[in-house]
TIVO-2410 file (N, C-alpha, C; in nm, 3 decimals):
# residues 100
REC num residu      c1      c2      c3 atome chaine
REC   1      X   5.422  -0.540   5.909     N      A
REC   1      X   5.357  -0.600   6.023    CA      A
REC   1      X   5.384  -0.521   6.151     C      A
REC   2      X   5.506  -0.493   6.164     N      A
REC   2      X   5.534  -0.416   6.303    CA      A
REC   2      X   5.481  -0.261   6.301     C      A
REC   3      X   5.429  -0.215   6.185     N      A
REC   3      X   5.389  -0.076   6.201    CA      A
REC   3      X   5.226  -0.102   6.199     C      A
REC   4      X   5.161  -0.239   6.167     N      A
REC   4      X   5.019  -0.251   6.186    CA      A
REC   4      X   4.980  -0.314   6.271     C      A
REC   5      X   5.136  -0.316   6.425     N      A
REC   5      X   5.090  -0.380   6.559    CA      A
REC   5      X   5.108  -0.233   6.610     C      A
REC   6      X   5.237  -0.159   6.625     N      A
REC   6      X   5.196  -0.006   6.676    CA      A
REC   6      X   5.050   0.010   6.653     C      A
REC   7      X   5.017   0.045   6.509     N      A
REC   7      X   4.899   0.115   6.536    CA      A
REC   7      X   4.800   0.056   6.597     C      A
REC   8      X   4.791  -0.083   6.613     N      A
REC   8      X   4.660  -0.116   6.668    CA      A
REC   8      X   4.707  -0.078   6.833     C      A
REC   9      X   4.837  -0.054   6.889     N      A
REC   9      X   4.829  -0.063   6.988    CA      A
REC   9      X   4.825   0.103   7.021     C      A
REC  10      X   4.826   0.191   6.931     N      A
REC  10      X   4.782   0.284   6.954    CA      A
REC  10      X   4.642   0.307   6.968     C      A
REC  11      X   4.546   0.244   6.875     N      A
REC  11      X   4.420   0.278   6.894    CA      A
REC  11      X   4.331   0.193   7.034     C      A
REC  12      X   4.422   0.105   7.091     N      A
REC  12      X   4.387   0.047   7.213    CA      A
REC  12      X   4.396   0.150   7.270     C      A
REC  13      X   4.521   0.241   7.293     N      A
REC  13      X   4.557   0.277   7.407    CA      A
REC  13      X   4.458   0.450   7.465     C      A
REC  14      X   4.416   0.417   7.311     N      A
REC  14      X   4.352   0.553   7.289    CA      A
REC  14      X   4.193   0.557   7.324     C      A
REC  15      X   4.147   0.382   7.281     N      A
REC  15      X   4.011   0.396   7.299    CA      A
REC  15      X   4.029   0.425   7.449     C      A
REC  16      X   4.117   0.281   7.542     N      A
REC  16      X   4.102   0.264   7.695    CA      A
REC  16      X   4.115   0.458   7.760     C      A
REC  17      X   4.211   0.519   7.692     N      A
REC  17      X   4.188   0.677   7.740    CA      A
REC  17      X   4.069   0.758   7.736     C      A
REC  18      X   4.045   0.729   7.570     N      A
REC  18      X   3.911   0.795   7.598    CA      A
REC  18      X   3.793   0.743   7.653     C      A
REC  19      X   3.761   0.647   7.673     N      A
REC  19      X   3.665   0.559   7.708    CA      A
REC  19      X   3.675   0.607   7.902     C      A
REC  20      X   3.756   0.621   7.910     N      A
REC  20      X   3.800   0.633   8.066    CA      A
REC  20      X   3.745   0.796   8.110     C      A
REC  21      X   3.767   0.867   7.995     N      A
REC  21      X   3.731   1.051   8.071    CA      A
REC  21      X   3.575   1.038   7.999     C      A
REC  22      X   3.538   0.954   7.922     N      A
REC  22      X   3.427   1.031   7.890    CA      A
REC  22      X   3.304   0.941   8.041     C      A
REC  23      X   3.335   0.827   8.060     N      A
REC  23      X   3.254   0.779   8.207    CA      A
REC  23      X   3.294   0.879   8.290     C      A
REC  24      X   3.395   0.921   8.347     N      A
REC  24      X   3.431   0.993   8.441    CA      A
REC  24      X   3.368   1.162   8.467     C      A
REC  25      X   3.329   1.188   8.296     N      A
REC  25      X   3.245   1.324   8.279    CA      A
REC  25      X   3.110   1.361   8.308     C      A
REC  26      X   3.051   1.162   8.297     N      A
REC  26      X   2.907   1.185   8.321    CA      A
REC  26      X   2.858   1.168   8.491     C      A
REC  27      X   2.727   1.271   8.491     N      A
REC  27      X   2.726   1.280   8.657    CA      A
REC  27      X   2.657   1.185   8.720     C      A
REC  28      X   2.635   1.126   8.851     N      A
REC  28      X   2.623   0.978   8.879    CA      A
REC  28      X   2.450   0.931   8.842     C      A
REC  29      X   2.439   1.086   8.876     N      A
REC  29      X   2.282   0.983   8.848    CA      A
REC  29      X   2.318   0.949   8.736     C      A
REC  30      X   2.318   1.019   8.671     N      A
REC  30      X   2.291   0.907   8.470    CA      A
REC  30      X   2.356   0.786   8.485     C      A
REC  31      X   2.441   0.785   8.547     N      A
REC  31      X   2.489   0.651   8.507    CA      A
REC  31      X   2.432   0.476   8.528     C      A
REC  32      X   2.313   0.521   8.642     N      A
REC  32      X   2.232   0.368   8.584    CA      A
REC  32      X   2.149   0.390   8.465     C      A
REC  33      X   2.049   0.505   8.442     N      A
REC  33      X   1.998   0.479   8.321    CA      A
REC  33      X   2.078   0.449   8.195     C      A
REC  34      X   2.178   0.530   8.180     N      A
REC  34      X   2.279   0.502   8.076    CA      A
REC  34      X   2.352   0.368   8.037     C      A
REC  35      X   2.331   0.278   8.191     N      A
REC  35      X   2.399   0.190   8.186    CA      A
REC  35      X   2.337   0.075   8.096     C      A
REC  36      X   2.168   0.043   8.095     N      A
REC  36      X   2.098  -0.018   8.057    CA      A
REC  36      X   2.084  -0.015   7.877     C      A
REC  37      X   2.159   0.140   7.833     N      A
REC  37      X   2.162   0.162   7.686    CA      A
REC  37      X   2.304   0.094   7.642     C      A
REC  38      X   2.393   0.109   7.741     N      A
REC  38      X   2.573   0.087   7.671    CA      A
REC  38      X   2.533  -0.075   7.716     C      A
REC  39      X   2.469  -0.108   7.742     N      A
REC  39      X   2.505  -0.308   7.784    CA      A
REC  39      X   2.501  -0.400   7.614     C      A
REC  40      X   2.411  -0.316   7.532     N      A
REC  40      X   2.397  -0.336   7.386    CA      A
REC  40      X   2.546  -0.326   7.333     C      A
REC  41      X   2.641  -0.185   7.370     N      A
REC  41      X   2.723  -0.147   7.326    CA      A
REC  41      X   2.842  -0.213   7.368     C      A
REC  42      X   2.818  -0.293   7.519     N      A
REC  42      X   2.904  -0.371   7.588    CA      A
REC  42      X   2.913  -0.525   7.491     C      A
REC  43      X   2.805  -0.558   7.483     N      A
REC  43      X   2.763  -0.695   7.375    CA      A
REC  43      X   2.851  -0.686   7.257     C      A
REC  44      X   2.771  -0.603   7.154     N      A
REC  44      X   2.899  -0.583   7.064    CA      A
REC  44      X   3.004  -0.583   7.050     C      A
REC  45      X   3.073  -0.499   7.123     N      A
REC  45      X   3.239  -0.491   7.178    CA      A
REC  45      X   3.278  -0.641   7.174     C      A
REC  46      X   3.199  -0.696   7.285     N      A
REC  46      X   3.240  -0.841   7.352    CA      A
REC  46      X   3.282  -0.918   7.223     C      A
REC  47      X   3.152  -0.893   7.117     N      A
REC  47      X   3.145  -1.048   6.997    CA      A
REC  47      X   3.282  -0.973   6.914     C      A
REC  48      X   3.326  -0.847   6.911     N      A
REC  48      X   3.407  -0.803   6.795    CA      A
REC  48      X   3.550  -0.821   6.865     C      A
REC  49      X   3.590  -0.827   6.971     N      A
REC  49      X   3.710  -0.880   7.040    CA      A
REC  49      X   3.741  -1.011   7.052     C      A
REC  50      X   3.665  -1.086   7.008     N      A
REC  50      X   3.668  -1.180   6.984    CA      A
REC  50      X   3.731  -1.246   6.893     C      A
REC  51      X   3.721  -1.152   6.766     N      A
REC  51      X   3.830  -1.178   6.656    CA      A
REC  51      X   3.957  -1.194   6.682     C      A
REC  52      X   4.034  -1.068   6.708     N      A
REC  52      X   4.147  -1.067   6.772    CA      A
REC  52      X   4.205  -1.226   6.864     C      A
REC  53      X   4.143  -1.219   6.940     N      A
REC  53      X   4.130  -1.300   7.056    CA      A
REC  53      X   4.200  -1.423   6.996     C      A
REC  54      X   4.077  -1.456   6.906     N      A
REC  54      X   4.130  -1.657   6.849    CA      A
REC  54      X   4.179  -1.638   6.710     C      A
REC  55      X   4.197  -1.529   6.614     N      A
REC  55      X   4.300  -1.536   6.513    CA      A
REC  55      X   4.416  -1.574   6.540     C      A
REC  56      X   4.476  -1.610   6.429     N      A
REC  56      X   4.613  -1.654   6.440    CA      A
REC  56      X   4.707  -1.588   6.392     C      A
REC  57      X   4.706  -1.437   6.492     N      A
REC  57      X   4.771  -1.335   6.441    CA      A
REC  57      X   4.924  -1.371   6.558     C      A
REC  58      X   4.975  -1.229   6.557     N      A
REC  58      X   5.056  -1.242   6.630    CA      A
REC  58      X   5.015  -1.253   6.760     C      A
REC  59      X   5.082  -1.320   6.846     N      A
REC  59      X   5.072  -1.366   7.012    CA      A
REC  59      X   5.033  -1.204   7.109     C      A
REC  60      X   5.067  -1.121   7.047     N      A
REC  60      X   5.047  -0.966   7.126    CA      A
REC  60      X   4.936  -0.934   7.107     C      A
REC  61      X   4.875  -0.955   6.960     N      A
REC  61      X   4.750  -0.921   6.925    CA      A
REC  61      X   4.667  -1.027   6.979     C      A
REC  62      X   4.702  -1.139   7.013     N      A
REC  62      X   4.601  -1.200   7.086    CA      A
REC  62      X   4.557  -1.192   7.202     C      A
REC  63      X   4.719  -1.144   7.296     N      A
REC  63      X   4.709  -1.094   7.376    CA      A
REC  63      X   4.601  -0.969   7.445     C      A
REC  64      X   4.628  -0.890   7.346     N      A
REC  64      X   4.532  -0.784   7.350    CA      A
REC  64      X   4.405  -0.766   7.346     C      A
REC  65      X   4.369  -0.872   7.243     N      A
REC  65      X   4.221  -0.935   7.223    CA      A
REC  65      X   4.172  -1.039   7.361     C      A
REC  66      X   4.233  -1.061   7.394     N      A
REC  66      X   4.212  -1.159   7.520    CA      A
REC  66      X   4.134  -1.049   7.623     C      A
REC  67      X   4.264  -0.879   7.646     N      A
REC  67      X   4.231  -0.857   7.715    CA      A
REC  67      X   4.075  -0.781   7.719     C      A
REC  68      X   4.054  -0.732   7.565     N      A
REC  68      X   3.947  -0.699   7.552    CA      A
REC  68      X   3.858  -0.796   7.594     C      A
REC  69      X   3.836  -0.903   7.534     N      A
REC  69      X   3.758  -1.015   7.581    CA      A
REC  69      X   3.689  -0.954   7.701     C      A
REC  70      X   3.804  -0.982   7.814     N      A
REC  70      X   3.786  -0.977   7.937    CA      A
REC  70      X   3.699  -0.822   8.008     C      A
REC  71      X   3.763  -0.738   7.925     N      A
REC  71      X   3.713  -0.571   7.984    CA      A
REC  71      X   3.561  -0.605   7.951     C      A
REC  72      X   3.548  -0.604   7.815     N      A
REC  72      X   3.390  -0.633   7.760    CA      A
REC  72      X   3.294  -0.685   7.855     C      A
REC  73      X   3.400  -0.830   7.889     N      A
REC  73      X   3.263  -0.925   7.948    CA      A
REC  73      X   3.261  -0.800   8.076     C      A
REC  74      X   3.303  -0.772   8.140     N      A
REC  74      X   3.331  -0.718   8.253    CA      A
REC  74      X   3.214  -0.627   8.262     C      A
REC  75      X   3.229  -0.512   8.152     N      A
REC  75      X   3.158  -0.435   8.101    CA      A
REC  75      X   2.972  -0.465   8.119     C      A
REC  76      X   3.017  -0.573   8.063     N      A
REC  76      X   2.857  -0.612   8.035    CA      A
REC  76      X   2.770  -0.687   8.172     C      A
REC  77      X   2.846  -0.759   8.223     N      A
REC  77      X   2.835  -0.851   8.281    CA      A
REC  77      X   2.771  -0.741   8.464     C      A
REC  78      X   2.832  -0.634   8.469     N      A
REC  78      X   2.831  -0.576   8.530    CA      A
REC  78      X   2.748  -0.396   8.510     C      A
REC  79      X   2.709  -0.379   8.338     N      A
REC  79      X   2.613  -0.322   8.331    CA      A
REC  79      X   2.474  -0.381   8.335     C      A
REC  80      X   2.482  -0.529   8.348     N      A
REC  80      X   2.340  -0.601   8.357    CA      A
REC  80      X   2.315  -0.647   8.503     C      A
REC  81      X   2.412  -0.626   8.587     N      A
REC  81      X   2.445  -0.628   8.746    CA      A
REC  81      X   2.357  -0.470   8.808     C      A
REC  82      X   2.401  -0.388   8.754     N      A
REC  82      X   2.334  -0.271   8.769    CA      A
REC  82      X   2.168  -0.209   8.728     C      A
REC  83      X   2.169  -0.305   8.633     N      A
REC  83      X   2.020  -0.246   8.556    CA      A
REC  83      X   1.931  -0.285   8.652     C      A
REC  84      X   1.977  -0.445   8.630     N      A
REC  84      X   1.871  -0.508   8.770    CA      A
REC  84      X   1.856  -0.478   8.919     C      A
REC  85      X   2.006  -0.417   8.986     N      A
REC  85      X   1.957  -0.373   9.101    CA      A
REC  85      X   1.845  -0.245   9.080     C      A
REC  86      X   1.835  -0.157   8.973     N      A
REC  86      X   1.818  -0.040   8.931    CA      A
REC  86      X   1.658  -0.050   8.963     C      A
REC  87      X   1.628  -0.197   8.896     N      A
REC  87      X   1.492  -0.210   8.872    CA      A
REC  87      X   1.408  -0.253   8.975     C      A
REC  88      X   1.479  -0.328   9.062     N      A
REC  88      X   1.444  -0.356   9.173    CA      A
REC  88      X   1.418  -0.260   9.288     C      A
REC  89      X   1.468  -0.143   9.306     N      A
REC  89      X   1.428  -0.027   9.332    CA      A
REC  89      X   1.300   0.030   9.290     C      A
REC  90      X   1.283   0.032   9.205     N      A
REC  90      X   1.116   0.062   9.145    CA      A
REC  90      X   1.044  -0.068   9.150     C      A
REC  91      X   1.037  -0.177   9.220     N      A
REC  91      X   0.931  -0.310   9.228    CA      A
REC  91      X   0.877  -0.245   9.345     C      A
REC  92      X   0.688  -0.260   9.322     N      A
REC  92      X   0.643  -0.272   9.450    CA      A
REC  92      X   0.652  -0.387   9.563     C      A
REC  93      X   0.649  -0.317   9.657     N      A
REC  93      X   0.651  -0.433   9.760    CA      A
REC  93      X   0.547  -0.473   9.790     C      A
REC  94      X   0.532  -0.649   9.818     N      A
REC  94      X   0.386  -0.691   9.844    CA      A
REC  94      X   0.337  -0.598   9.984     C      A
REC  95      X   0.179  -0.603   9.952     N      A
REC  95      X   0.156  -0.513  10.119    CA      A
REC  95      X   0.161  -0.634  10.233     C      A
REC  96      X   0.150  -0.556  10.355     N      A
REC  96      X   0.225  -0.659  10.448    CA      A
REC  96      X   0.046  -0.717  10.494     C      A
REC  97      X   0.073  -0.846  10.523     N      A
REC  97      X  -0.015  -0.954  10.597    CA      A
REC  97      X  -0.113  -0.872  10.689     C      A
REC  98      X  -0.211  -0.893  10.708     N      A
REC  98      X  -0.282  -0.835  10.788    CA      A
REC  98      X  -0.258  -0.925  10.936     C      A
REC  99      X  -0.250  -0.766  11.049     N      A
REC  99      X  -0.208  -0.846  11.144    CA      A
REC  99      X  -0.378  -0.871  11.254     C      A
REC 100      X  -0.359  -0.928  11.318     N      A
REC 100      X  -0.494  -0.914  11.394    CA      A
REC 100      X  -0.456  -0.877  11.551     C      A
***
């Protein structure tokens, strides 16, 4: 048990690293279009941390799952924060009232 909590807390520590340089690599424009593709990828994440989360594993691993929980929703919650300002940028504006 204690060598199949290391490793999971290795592969946490590894996704949160890599997950961290590979946003940081891409250049800003992409990152609203991109954002509108990873919100799928944000979803997923969300429902699969979830496991963790409410098993009745050990209290660390729930811990951990909690915190995923939380990054996910974050994730998502805030790539669908972005899409929509994104889109709203491209809405026409009504034309204005005619004045007399």
């Amino acid at each position: 048990m204690e060598q199949s909590l290391l490793v999971s807390c290795y592969i946490f520590v590894l996704a949160a690293f890599l997950g961290h340089h590979v946003i940081h690599r891409v250049p800003p424009l992409l990152h609203t279009p991109l954002m509108a593709g990873t919100n799928a990828i944000a979803g997923i994440s969300l429902v699969a941390s979830l496991v963790p989360a409410g098993a009745d594993w050990s209290p660390l691993i729930s811990v951990f799952g909690a915190i995923a929980v939380l990054c996910a929703a974050i994730n998502a919650i805030g790539g669908f924060m972005i899409t929509d300002r994104m889109l709203k940028m491209f809405r026409r504006k009504a034309p204005a009232a005619k004045r007399k």
